[in-house]
mmJSON file of the N, C-alpha and C atoms, coordinates in Angstrom:
{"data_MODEL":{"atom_site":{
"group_PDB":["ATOM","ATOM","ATOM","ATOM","ATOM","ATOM","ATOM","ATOM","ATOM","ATOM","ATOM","ATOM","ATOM","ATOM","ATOM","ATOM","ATOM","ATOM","ATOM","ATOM","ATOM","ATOM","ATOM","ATOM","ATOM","ATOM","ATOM","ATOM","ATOM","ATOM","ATOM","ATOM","ATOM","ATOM","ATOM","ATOM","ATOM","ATOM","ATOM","ATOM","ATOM","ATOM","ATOM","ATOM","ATOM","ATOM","ATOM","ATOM","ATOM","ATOM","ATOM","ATOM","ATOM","ATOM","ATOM","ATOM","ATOM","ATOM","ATOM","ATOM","ATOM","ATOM","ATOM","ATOM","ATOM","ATOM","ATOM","ATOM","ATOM","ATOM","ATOM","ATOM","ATOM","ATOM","ATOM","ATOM","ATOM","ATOM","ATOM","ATOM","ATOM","ATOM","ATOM","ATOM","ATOM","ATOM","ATOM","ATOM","ATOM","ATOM","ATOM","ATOM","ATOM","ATOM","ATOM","ATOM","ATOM","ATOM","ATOM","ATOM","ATOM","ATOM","ATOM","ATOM","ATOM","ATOM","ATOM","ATOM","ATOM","ATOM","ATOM","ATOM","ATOM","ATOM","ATOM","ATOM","ATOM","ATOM","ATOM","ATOM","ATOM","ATOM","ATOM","ATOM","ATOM","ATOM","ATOM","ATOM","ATOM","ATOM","ATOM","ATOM","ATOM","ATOM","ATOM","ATOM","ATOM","ATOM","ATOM","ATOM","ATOM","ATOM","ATOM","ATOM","ATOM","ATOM","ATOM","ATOM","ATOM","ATOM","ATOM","ATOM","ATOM","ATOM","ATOM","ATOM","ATOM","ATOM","ATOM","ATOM","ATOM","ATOM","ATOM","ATOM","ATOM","ATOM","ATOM","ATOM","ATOM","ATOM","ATOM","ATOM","ATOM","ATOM","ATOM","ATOM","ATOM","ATOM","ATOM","ATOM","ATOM","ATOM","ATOM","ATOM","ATOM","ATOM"],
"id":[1,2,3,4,5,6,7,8,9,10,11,12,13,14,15,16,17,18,19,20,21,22,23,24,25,26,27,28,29,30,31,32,33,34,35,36,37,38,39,40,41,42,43,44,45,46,47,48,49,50,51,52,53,54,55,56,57,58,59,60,61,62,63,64,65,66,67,68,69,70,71,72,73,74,75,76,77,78,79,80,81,82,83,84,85,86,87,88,89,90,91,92,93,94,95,96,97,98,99,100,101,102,103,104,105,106,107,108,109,110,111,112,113,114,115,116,117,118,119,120,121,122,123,124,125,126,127,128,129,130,131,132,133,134,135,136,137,138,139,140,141,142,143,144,145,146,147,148,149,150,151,152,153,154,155,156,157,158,159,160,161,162,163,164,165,166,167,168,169,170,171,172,173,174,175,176,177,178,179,180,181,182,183,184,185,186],
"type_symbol":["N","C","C","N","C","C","N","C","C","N","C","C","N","C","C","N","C","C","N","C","C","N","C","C","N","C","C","N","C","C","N","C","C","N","C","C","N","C","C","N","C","C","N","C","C","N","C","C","N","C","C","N","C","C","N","C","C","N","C","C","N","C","C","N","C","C","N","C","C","N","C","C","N","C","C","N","C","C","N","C","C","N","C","C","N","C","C","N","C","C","N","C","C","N","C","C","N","C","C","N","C","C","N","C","C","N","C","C","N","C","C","N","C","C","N","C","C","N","C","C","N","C","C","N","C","C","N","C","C","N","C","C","N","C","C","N","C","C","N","C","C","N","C","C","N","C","C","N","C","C","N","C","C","N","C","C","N","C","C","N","C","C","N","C","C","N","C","C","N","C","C","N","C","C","N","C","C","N","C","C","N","C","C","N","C","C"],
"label_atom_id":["N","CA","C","N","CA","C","N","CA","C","N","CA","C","N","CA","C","N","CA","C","N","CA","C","N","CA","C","N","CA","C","N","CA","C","N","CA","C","N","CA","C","N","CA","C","N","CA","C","N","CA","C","N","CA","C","N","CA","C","N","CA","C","N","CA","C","N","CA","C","N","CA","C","N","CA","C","N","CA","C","N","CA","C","N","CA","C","N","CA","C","N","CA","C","N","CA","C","N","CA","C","N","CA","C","N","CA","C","N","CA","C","N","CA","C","N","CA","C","N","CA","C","N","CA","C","N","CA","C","N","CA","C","N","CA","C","N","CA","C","N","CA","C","N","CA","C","N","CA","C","N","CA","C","N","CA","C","N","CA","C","N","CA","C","N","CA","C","N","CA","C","N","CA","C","N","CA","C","N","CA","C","N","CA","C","N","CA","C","N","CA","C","N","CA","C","N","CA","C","N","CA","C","N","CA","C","N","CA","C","N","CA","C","N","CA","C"],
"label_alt_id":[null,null,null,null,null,null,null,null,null,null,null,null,null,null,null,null,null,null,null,null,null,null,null,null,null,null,null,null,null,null,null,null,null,null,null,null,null,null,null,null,null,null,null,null,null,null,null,null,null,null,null,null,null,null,null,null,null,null,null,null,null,null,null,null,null,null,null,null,null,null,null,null,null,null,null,null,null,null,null,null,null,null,null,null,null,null,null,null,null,null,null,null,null,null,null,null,null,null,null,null,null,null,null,null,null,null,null,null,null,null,null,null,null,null,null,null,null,null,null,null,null,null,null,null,null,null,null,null,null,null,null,null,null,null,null,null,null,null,null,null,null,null,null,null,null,null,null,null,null,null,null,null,null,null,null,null,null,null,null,null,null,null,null,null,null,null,null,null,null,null,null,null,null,null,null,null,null,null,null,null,null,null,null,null,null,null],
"label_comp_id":["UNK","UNK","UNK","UNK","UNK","UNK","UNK","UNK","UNK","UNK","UNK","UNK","UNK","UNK","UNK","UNK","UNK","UNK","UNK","UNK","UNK","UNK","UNK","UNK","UNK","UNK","UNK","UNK","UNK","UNK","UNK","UNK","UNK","UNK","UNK","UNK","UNK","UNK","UNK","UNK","UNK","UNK","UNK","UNK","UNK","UNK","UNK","UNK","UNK","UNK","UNK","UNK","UNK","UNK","UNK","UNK","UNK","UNK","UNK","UNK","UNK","UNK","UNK","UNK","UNK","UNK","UNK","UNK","UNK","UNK","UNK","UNK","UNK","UNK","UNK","UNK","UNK","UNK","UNK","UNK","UNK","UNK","UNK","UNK","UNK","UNK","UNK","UNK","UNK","UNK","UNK","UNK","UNK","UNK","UNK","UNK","UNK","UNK","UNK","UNK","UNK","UNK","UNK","UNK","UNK","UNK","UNK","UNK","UNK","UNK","UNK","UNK","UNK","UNK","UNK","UNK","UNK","UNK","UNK","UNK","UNK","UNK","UNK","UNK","UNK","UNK","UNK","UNK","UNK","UNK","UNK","UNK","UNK","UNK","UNK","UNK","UNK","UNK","UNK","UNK","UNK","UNK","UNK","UNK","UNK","UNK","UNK","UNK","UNK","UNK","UNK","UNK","UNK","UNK","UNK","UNK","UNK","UNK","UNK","UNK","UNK","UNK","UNK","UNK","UNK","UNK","UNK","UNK","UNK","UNK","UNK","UNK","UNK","UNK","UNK","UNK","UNK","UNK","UNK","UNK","UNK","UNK","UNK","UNK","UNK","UNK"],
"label_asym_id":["A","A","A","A","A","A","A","A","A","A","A","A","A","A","A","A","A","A","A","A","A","A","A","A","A","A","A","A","A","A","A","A","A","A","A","A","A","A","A","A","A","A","A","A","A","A","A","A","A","A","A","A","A","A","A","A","A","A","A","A","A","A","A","A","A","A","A","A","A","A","A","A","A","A","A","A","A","A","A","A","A","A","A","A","A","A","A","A","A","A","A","A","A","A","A","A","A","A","A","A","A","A","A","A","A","A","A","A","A","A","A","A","A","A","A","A","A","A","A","A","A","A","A","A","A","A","A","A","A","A","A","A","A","A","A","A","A","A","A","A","A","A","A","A","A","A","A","A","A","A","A","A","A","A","A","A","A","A","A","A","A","A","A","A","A","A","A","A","A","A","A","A","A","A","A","A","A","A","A","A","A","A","A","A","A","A"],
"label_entity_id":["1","1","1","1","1","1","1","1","1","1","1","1","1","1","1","1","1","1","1","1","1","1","1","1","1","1","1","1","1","1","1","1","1","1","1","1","1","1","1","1","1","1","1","1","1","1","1","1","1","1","1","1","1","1","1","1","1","1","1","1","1","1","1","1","1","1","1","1","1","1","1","1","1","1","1","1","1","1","1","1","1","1","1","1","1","1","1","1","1","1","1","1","1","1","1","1","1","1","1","1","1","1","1","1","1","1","1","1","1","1","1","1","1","1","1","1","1","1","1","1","1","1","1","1","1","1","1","1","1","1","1","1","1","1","1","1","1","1","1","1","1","1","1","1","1","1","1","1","1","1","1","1","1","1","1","1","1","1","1","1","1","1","1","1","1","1","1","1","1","1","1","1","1","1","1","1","1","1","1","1","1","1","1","1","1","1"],
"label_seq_id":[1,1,1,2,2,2,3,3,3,4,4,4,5,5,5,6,6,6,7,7,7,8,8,8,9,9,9,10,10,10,11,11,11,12,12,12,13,13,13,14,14,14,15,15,15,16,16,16,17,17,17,18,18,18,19,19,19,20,20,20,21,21,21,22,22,22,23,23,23,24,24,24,25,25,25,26,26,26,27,27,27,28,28,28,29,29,29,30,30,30,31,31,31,32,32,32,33,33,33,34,34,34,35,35,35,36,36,36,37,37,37,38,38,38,39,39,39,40,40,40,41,41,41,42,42,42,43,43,43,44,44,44,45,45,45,46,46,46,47,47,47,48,48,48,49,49,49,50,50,50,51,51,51,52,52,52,53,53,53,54,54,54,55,55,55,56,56,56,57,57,57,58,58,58,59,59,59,60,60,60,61,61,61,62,62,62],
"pdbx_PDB_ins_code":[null,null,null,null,null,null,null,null,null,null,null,null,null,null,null,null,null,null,null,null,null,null,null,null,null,null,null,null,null,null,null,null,null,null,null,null,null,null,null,null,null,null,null,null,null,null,null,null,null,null,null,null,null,null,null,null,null,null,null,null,null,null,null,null,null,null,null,null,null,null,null,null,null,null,null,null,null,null,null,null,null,null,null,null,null,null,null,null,null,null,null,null,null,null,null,null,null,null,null,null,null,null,null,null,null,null,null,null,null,null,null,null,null,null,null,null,null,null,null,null,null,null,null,null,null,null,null,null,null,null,null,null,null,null,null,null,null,null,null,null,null,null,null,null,null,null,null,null,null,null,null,null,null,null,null,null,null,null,null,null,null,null,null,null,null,null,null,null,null,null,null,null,null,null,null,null,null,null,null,null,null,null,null,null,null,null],
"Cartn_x":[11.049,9.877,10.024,9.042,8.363,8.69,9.712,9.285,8.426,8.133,7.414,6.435,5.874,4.406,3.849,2.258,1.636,0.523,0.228,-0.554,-1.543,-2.999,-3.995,-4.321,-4.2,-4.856,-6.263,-6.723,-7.478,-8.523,-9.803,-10.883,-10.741,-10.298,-10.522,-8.941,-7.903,-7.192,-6.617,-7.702,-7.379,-7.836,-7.991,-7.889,-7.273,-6.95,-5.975,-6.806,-7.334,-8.721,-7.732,-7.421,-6.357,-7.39,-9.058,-9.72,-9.869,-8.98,-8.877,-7.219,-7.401,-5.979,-5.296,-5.997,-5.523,-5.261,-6.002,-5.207,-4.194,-3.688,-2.696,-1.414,-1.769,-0.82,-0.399,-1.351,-0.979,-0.156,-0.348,0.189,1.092,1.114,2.616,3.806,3.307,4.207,4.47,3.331,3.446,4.61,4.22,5.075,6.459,6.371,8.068,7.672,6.634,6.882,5.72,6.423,5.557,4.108,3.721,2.349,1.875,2.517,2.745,2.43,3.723,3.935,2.948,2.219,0.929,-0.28,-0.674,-1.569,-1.317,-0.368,0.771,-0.146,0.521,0.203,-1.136,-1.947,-3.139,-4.586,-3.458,-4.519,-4.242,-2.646,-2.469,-3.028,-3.157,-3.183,-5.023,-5.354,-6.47,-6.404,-7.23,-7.428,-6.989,-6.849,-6.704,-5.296,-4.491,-3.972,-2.787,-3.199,-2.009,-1.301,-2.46,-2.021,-1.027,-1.586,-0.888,0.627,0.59,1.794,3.053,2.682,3.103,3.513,2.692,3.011,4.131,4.526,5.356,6.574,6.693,7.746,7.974,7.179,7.586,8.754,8.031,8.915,9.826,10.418,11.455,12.658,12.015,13.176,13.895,15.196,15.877,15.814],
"Cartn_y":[-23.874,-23.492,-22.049,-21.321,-20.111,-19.707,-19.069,-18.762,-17.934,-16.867,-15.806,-15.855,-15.249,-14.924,-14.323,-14.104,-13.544,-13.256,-11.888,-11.008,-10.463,-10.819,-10.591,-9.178,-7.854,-6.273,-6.054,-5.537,-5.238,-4.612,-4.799,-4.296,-2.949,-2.296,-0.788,-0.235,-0.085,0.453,1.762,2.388,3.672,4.313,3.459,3.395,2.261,2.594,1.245,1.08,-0.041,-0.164,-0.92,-0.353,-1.576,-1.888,-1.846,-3.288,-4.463,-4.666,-5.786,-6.298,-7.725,-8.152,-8.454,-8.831,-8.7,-7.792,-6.346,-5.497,-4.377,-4.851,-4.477,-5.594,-6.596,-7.647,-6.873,-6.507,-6.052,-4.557,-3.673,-2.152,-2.374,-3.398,-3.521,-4.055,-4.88,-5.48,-4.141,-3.866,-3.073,-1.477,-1.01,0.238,-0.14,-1.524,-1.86,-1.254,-1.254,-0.624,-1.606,-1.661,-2.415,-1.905,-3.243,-2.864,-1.318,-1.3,-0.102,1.034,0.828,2.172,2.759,1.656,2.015,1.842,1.581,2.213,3.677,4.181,5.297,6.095,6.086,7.047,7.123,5.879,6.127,7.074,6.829,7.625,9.223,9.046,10.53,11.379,10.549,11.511,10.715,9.749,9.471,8.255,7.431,6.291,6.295,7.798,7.532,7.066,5.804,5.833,6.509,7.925,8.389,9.326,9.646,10.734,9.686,8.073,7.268,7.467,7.177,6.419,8.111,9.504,10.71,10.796,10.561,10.592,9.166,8.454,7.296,7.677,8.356,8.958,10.174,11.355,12.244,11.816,10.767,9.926,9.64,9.161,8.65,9.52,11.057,11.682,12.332,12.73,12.725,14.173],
"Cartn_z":[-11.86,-11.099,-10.631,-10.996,-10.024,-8.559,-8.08,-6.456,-6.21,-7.204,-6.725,-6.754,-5.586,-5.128,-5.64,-6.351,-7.057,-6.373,-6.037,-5.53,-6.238,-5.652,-6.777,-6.783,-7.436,-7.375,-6.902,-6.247,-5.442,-6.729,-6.68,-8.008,-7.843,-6.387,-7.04,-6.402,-7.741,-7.249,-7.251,-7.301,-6.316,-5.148,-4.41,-2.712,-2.209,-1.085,-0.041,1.123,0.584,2.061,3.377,4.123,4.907,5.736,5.827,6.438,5.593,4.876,3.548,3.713,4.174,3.966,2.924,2.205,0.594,0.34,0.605,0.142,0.846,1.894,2.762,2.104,1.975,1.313,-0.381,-1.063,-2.362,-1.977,-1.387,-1.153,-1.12,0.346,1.042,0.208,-0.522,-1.933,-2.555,-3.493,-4.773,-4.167,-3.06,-2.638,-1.793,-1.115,-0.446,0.436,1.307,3.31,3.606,5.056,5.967,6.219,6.787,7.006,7.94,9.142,9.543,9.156,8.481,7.563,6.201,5.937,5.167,5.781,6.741,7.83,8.794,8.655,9.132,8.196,6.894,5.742,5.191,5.184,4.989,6.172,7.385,8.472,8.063,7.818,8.062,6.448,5.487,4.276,3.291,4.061,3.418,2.399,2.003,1.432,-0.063,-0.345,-2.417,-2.311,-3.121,-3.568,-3.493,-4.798,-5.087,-4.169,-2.821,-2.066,-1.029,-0.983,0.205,-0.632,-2.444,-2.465,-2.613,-2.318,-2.433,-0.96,0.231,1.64,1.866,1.51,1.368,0.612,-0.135,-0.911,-0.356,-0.104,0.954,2.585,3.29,3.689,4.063,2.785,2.292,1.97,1.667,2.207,3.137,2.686,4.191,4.348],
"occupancy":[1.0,1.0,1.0,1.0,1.0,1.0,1.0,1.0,1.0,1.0,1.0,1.0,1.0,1.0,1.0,1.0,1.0,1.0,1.0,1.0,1.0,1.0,1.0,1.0,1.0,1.0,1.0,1.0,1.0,1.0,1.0,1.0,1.0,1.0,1.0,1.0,1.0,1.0,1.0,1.0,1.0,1.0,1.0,1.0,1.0,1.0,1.0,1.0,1.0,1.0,1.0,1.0,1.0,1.0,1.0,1.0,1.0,1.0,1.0,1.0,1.0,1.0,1.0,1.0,1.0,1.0,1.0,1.0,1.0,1.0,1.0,1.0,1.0,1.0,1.0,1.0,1.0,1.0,1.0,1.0,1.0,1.0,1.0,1.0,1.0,1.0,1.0,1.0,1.0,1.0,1.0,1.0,1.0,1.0,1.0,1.0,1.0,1.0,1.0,1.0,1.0,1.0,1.0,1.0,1.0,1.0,1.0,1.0,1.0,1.0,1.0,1.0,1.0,1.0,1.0,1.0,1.0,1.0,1.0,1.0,1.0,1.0,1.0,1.0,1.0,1.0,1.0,1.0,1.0,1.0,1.0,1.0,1.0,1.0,1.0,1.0,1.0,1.0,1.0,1.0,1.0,1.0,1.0,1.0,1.0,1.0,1.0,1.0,1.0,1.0,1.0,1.0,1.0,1.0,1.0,1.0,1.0,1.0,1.0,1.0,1.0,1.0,1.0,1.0,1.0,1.0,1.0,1.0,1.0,1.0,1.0,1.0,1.0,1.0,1.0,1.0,1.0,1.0,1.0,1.0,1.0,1.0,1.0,1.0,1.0,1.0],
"B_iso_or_equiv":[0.0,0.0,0.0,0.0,0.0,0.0,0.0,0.0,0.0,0.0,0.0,0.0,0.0,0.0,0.0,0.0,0.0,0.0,0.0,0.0,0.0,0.0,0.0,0.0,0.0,0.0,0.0,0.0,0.0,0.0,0.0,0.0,0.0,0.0,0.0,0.0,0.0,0.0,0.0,0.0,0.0,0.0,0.0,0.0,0.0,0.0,0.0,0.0,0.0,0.0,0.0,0.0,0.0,0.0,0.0,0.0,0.0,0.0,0.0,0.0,0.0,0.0,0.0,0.0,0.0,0.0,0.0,0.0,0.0,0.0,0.0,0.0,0.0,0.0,0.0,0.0,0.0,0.0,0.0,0.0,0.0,0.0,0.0,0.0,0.0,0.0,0.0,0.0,0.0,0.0,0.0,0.0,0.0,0.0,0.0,0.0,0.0,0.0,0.0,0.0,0.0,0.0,0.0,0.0,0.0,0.0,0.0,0.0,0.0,0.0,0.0,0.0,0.0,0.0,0.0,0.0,0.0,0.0,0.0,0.0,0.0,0.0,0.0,0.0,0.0,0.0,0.0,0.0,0.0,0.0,0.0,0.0,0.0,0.0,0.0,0.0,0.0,0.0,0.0,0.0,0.0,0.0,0.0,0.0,0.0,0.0,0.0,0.0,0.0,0.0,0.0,0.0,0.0,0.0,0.0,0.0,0.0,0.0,0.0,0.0,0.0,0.0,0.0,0.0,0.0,0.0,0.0,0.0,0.0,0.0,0.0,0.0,0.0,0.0,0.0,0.0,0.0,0.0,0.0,0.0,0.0,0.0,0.0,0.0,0.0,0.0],
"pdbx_formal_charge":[null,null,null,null,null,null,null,null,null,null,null,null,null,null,null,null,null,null,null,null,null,null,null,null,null,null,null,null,null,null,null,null,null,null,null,null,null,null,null,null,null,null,null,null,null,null,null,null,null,null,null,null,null,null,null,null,null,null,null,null,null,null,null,null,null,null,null,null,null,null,null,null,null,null,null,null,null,null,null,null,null,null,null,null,null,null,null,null,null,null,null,null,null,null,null,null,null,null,null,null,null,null,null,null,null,null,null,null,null,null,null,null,null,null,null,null,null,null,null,null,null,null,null,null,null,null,null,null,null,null,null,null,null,null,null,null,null,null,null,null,null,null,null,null,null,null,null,null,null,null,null,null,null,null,null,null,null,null,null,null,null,null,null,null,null,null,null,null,null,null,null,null,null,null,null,null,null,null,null,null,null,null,null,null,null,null],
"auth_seq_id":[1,1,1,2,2,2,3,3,3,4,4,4,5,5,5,6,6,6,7,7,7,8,8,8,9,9,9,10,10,10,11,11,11,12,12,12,13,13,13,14,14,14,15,15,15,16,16,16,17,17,17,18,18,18,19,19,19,20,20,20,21,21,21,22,22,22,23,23,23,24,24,24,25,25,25,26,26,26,27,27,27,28,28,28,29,29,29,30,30,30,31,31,31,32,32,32,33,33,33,34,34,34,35,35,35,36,36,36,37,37,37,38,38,38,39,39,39,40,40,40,41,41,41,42,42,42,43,43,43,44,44,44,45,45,45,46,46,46,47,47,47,48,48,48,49,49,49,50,50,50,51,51,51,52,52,52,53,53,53,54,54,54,55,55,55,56,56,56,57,57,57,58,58,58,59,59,59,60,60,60,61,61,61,62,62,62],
"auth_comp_id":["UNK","UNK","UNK","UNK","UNK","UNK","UNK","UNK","UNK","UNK","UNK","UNK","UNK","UNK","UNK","UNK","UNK","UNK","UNK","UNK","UNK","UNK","UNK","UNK","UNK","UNK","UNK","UNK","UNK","UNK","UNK","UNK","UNK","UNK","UNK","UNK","UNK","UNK","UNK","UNK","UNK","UNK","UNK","UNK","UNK","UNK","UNK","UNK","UNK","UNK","UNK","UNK","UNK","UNK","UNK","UNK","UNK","UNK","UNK","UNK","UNK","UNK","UNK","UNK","UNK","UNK","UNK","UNK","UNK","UNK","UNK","UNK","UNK","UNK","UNK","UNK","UNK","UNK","UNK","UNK","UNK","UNK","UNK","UNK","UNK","UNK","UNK","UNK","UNK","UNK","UNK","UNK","UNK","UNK","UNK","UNK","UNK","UNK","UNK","UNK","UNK","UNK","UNK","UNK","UNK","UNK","UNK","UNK","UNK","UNK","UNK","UNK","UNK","UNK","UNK","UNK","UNK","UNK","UNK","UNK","UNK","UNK","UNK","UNK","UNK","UNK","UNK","UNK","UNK","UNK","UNK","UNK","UNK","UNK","UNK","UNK","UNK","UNK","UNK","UNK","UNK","UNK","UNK","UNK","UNK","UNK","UNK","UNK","UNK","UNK","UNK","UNK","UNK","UNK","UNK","UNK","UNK","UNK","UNK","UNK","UNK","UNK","UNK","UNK","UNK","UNK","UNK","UNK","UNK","UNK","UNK","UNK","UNK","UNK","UNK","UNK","UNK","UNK","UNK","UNK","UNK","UNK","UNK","UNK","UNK","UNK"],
"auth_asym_id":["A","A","A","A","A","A","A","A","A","A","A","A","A","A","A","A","A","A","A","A","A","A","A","A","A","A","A","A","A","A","A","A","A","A","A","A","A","A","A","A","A","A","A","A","A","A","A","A","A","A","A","A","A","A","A","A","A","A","A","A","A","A","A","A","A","A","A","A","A","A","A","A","A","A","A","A","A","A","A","A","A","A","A","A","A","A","A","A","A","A","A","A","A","A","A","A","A","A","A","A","A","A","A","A","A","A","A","A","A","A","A","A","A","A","A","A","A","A","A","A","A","A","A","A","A","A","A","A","A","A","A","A","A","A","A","A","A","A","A","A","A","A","A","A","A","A","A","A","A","A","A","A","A","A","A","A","A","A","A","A","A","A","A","A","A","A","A","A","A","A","A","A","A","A","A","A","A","A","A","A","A","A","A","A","A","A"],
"auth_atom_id":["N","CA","C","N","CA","C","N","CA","C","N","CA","C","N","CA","C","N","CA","C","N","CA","C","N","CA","C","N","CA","C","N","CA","C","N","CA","C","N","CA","C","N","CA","C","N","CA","C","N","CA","C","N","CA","C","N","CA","C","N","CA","C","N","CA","C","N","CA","C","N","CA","C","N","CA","C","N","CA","C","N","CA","C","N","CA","C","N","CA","C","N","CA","C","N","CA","C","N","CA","C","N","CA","C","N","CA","C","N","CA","C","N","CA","C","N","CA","C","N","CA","C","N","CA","C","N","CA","C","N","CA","C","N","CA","C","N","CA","C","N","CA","C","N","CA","C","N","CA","C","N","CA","C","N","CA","C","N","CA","C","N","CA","C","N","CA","C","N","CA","C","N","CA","C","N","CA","C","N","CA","C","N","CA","C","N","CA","C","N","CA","C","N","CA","C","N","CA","C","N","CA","C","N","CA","C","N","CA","C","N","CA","C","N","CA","C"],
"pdbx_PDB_model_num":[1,1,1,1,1,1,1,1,1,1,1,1,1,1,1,1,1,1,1,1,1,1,1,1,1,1,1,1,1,1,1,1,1,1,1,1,1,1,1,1,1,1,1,1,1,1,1,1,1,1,1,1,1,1,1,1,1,1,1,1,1,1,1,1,1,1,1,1,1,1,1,1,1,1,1,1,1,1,1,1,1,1,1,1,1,1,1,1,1,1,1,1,1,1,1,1,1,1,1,1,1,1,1,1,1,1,1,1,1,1,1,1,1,1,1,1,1,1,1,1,1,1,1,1,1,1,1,1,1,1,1,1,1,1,1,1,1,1,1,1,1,1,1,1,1,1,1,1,1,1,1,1,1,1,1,1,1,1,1,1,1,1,1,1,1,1,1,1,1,1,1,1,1,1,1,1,1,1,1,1,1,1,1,1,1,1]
}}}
């Protein structure tokens, strides 16, 4: 049997709507940070995508 959880992709993914729990549930999976932390990055850098998942990796370094 299967443990893993399967997370359905959001129809438009290139934005991270976090008034959508589904798709705060898919981000938070697909990039590895807490919810937080992708409400963090989406205020500070805007809803597309690729700019959330660049401010999340910016981040990340030290």
């Amino acid at each position: 049997m299967n443990s893993e959880i399967v997370v359905a992709a959001p129809s438009d993914l290139t934005r991270v709507n976090v008034a959508l729990r589904s798709d705060i549930r898919y981000w938070t999976r697909v990039l590895g940070v807490s919810e937080l932390a992708l409400r963090s990055a989406v205020k500070c850098v805007g809803e597309h995508s690729w700019d959330v998942r660049a401010e999340l990796r910016r981040r990340r370094r030290p």
